[in-house]
C-alpha positions in Angstrom: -12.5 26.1 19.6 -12.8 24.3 22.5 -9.6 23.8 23.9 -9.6 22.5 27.3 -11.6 19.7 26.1 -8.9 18.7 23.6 -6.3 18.7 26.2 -8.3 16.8 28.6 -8.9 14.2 25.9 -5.4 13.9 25.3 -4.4 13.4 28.6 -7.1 10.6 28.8 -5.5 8.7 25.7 -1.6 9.1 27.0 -3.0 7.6 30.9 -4.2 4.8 28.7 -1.5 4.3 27.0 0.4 4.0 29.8 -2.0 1.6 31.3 -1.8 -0.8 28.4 2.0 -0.8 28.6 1.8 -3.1 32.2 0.6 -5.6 29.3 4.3 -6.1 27.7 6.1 -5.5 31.6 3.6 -8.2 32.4 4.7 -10.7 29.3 8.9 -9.2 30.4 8.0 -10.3 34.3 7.2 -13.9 33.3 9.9 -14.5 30.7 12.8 -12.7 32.8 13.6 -10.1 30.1 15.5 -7.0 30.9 13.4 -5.2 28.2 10.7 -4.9 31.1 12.3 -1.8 32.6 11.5 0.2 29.8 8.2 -0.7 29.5 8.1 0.2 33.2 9.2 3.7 32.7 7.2 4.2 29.9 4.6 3.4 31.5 5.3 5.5 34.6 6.1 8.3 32.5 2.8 8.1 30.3 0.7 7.5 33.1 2.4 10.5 35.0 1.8 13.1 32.1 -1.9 11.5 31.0 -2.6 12.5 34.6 -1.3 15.9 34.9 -3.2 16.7 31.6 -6.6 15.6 32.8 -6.4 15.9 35.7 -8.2 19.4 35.5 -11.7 18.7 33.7 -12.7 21.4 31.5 -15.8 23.7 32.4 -17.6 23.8 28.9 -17.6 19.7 28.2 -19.6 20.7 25.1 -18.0 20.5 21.7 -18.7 20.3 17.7 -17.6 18.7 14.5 -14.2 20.3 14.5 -12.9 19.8 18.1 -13.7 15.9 17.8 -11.4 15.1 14.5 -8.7 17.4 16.0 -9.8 15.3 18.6 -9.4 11.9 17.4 -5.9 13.1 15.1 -4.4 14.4 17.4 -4.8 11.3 19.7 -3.6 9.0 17.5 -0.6 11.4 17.0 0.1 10.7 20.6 -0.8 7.6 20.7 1.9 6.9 18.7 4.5 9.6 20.0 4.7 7.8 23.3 3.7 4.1 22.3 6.9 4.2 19.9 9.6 5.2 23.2 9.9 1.2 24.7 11.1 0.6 21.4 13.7 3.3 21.3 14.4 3.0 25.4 14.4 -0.9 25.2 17.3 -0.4 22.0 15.8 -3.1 19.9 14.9 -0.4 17.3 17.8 1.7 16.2 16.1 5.2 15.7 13.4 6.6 16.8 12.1 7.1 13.3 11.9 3.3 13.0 10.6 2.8 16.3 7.7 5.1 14.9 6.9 3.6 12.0 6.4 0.2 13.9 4.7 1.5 16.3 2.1 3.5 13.9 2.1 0.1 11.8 0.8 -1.5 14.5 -1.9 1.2 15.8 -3.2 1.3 12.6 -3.5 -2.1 11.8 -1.4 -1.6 8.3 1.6 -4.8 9.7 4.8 -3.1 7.9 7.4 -3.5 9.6 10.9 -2.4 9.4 12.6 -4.5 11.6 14.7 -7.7 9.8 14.7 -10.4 13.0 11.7 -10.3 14.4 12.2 -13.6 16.0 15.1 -11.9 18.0 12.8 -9.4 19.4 11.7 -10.3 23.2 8.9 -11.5 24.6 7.6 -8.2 25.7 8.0 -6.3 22.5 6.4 -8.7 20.2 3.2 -8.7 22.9 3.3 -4.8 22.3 3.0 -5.0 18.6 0.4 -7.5 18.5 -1.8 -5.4 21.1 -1.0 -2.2 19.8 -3.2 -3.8 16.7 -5.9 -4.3 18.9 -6.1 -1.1 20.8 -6.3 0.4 17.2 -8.1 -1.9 15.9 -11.6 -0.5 17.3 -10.2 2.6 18.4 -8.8 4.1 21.3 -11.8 6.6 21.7 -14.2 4.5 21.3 -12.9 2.6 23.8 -12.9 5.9 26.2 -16.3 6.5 25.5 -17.6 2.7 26.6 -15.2 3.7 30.0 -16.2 7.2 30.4 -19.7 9.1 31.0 -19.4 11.6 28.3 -21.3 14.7 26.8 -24.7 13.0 25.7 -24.7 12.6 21.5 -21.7 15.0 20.7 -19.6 11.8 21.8 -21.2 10.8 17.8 -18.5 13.5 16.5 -15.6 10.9 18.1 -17.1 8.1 16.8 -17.6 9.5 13.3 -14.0 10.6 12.7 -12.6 7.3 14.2 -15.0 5.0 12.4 -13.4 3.3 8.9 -16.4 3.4 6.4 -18.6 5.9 4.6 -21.0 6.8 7.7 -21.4 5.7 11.6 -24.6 6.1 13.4 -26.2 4.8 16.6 -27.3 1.4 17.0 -28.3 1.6 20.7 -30.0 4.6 22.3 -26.7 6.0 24.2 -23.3 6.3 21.9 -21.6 4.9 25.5 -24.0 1.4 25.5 -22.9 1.6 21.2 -19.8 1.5 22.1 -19.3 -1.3 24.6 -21.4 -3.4 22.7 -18.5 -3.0 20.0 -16.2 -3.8 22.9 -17.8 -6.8 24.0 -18.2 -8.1 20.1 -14.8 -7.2 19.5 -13.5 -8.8 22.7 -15.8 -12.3 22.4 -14.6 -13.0 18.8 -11.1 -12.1 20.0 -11.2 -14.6 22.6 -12.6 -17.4 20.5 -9.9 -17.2 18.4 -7.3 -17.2 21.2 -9.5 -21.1 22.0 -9.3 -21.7 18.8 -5.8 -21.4 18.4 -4.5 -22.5 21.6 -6.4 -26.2 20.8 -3.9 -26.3 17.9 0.1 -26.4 18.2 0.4 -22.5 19.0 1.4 -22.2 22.7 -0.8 -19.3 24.6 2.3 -16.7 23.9 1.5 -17.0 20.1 -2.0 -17.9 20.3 -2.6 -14.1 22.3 -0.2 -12.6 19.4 -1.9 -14.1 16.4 -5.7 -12.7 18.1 -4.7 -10.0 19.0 -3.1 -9.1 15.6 -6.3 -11.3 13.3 -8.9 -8.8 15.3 -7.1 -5.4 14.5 -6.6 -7.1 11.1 -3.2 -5.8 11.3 -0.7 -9.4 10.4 1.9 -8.9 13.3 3.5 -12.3 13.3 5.9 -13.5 15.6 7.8 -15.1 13.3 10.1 -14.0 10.0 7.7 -16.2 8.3 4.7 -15.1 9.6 1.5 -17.9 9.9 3.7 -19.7 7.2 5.3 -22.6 10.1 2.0 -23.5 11.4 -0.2 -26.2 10.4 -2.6 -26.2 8.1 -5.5 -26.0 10.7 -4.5 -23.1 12.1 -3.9 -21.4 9.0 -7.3 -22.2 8.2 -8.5 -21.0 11.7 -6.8 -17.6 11.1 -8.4 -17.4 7.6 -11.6 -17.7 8.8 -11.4 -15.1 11.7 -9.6 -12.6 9.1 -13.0 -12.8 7.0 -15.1 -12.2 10.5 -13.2 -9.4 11.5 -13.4 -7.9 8.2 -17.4 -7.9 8.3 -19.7 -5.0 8.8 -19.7 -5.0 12.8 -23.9 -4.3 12.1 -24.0 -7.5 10.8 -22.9 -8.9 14.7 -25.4 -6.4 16.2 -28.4 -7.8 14.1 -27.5 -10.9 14.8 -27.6 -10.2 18.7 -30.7 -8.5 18.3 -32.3 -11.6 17.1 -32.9 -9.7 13.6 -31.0 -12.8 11.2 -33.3 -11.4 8.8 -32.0 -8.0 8.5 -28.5 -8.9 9.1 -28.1 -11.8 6.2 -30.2 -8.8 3.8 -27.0 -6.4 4.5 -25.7 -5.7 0.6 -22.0 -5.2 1.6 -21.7 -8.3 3.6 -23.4 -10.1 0.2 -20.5 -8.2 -2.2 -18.1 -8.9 0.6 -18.3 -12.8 0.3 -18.6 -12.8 -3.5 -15.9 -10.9 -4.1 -13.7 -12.7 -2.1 -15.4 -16.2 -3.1 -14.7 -14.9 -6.7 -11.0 -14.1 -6.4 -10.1 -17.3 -4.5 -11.6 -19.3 -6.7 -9.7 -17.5 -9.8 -6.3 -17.8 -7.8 -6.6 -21.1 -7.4 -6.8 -21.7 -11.0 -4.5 -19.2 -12.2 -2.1 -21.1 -9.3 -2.4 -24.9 -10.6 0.2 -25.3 -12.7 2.9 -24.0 -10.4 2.5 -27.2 -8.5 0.7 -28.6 -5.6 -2.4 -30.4 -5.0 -5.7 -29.0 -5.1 -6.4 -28.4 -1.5 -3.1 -26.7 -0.7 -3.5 -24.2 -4.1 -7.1 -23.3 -2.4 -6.2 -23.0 1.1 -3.3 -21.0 0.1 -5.2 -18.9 -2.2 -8.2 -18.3 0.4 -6.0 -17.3 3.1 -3.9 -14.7 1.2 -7.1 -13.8 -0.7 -8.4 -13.3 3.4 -5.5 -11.6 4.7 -5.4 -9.1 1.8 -9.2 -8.2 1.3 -9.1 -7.5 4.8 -5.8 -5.7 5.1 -4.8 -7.9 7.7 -1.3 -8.3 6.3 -0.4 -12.0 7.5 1.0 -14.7 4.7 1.5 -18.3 4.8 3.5 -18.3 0.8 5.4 -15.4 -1.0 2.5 -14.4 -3.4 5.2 -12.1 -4.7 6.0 -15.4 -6.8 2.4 -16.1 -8.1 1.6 -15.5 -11.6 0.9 -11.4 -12.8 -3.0 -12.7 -13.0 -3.3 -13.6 -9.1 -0.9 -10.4 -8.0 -3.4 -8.1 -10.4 -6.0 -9.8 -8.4 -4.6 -8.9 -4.8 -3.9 -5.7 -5.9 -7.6 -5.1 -6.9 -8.7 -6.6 -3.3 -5.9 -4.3 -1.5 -7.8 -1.2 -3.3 -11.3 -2.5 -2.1 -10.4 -3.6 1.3 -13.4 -4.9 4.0 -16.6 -4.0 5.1 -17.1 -0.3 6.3 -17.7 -0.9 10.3 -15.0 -3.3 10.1 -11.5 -3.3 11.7 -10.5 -3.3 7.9 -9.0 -0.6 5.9 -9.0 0.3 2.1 -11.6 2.2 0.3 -14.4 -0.3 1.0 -16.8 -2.4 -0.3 -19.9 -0.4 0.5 -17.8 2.8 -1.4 -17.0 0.7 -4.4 -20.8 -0.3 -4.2 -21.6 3.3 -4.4 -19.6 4.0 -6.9 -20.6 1.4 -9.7 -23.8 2.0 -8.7 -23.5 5.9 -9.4 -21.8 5.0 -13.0 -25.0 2.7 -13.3 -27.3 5.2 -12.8 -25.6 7.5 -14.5 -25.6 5.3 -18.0 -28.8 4.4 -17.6 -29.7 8.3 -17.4 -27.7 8.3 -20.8 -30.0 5.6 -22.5 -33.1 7.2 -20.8 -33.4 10.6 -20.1 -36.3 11.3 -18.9 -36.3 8.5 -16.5 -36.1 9.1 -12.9 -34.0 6.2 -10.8 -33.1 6.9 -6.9 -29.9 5.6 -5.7 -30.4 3.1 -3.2 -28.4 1.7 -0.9 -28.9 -1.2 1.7 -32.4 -1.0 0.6 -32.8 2.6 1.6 -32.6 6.0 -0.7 -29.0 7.1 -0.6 -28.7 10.4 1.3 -27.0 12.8 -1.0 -24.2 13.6 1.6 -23.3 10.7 1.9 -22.7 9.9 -2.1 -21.0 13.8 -1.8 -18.9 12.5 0.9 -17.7 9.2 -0.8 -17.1 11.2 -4.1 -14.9 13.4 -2.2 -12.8 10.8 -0.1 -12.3 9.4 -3.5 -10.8 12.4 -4.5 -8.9 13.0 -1.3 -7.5 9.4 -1.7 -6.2 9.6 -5.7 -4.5 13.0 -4.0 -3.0 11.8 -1.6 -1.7 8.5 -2.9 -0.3 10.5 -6.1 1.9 12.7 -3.7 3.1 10.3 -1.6 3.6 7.9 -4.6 6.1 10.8 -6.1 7.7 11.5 -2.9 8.6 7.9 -1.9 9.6 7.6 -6.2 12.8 9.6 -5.0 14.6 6.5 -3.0 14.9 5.3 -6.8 13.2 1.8 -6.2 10.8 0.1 -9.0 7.5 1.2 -9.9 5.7 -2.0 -8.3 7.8 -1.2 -5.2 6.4 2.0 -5.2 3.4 2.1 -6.2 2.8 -1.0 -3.8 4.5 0.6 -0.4 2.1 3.4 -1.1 -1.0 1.4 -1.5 0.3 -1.0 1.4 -0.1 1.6 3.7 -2.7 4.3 2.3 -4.9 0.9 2.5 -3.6 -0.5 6.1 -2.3 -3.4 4.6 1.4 -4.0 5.2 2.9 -6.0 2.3 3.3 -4.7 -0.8 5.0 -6.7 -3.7 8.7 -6.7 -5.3 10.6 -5.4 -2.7 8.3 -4.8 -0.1 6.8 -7.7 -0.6 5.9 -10.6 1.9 9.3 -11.9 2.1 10.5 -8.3 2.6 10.3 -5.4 5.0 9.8 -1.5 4.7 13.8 -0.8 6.3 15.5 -0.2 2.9 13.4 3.1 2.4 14.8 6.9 3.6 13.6 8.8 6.6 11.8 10.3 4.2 9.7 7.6 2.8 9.2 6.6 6.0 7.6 9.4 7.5 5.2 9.7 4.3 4.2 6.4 5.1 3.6 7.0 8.5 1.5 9.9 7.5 -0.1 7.7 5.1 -1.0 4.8 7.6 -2.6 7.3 10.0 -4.3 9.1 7.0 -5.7 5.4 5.8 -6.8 4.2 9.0 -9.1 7.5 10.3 -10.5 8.0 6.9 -8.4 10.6 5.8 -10.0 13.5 6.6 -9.0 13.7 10.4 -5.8 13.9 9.3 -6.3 16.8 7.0 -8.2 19.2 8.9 -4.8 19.4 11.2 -3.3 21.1 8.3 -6.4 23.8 8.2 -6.3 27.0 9.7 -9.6 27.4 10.0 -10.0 24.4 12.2 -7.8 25.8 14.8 -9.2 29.2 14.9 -11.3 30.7 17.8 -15.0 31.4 17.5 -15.3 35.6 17.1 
């Protein structure tokens, strides 16, 4: 075990940290607010410790499968240790268990909240939400690894762990050049969404928000009723940059590569649109005769159909109030989630393509015996690994959200509360229905609760398995 190089990495994500914090003392500078100074000293402090922890680089840079998910767990761990403290030193969050969950809410793009007046939150605060979705968004190593010259292809291992979907490879030559390439994508759709929105009624202050929280497809709103105030263009505007963000980021590489062919030929971007296409269009029917005109039923029904495919977490109508149909429906979506290679969570399209195609297979095998059929996937023979590796996060997942759904089943609440505050933030999504629903908040639950949750959001957003191997001995132990 390597370490030195865990330590250094560490260090590298708590000096960013504190970088990124001059963001909200920036926003608290312009609008006068007091809350600044603890954004300043949080800062300071981060900064201060990020340094003294890297400041001495290891000698053996090199290190394996192991050292980069302790790695990339670990640094979300204190990623959100120290990103939670303005919160707490600021006193808009009572506790520090509180200031936590938000804070994890926000790095992992999940968009529960606890707090009950998020319009009386400052300037500075609600900036550091929003962006703490879009430093998670990608991820933070990732974004250390476009900065940083680092150890040749082991940087993969990073990558890999951080990733959300069922396998990450290179697309360019160097995993650094892979990596800013993400950036830049990331950053240019960002920013055309910030134009978009700022040619509508949003000032710039919300217009930044709303990007920042659409790209991480996190739902961070500025408002107690979220994009629900805003006209109906830039509800539409949002929608449509939900569903981009939410796409297979090798789709955007293709494209850039000049290969349209390749990219329109990707199977989970095709099951992606259908599904969705499929849903809003059932919605919209199921949502007729409660009233409105056509238009409004299928804007309202693509939008939430948008926000909770791709766990982004916004809402524009209490869908806590739509017929049992369309809520069976967005509970289905909140289970499949977006694209793998997306800022998305859930299980993912291109998993739940795997797996009907595996029961396929396998009925077909039934009826014909002695026929031979290859799994394919994207065109290509499906590595067996990779079908082991989905079968077993599939396993992991049912595990995981059966214990935490008994565990949080102690604070007494109703089984759609429950089982949907689970699968709210197992899946990164952030509302739930009943009483966590969009018109609701995550507060009423016990410390308790909470801090499954938070183990769940972190769990959710790296895949699971990061998370686990902290709890393995043998992934801590010295080589003999």
């Amino acid at each position: 075990m390597n370490y030195s190089i865990i330590r250094y990495m560490l260090g590298l994500v708590c000096f960013l940290t504190g970088i990124c914090m001059l963001l909200p003392l920036l926003i608290a500078i312009i609008y006068r607010e007091p809350e600044g100074m603890a954004y300043l000293m949080c800062a300071m402090f981060c900064i201060l410790l990020g340094l003294l922890m890297s400041l001495k680089k290891p000698r053996n840079t090199s290190f394996y499968a192991r050292e980069g998910f302790l790695v990339v767990s670990l640094s979300w761990v204190m990623l959100s240790l120290v990103g939670a403290t303005p919160f707490v030193v600021s006193g808009e969050f009572n506790s520090y268990t509180d200031a936590l969950f938000e804070i994890i809410s926000g790095f992992t793009t999940t968009g529960a909240s606890v707090a009950n007046n998020i319009e009386g939150l400052s300037h500075s605060t609600l900036i550091w939400r929003a962006f703490s979705h879009w430093i998670g968004g990608m991820g933070v190593l990732v974004f250390l690894i476009a900065l940083l010259p680092m150890t040749g292809g082991q940087t993969l291992y990073f990558m890999k762990a951080e990733a959300p979907g069922p396998s990450v490879g290179k697309q360019l030559p160097k995993m650094q050049n892979t990596a800013k390439l993400l950036y830049i994508i990331f950053a240019g759709l960002t920013f055309t969404e910030f134009l978009f929105l700022a040619l509508g009624e949003m000032n710039v202050f919300d217009a930044l928000c709303t990007s920042f929280a659409t790209a991480g497809t996190g739902g961070f709103g500025n408002y107690n009723d979220s994009i629900g105030g805003f006209s109906s263009y830039t509800q539409i505007v949002v929608t449509v940059f939900m569903m981009l963000f939410g796409i297979n980021f090798n789709f955007y590489f293709l494209l850039i590569f000049r290969r349209s062919r390749e990219a329109f030929k990707i199977e989970e971007v095709k099951w992606y649109i259908a599904i969705y296409l499929a849903v809003v269009g059932l919605i919209t029917a199921n949502i007729a005769p409660l009233g409105g005109d056509l238009l409004t039923n299928i804007r309202d029904a693509a939008f939430q159909s948008a926000s909770v495919m791709t766990t982004t977490g916004f809402s524009t109508v209490n869908f806590d109030l739509w017929p049992a149909f369309s809520k069976s429906l967005l509970i289905l979506l909140m289970i499949i989630g977006a694209c793998a290679g997306s800022t998305g969570g859930g299980i993912k399209v291109s998993r739940i393509m795997i797996y009907l195609k595996s029961v396929k297979k396998e009925l077909q095998h039934l009826v014909h015996p002695q026929h031979i059929k290859v799994l394919s996937f994207e065109h290509k023979p499906l590595p067996h690994d990779v079908l082991r590796s989905a079968n077993i996060f599939l396993i992991a997942y049912c595990s995981i959200f059966i214990c935490s759904f008994i565990i949080v089943s102690l604070d007494g609440f109703d089984g759609t509360t429950t089982f949907t505050a689970v699968l709210a933030t197992l899946n990164n999504i952030g509302p739930g229905l009943s009483q966590v629903g969009p018109a609701e908040n995550f507060d009423k639950f016990s410390d308790l609760s909470k801090y499954v949750f938070m183990f769940d959001m972190l769990a959710g957003r790296l895949e699971i398995f990061p998370m686990l191997v902290l709890f393995s001995p043998a992934a801590w132990a010295r080589k003999k």
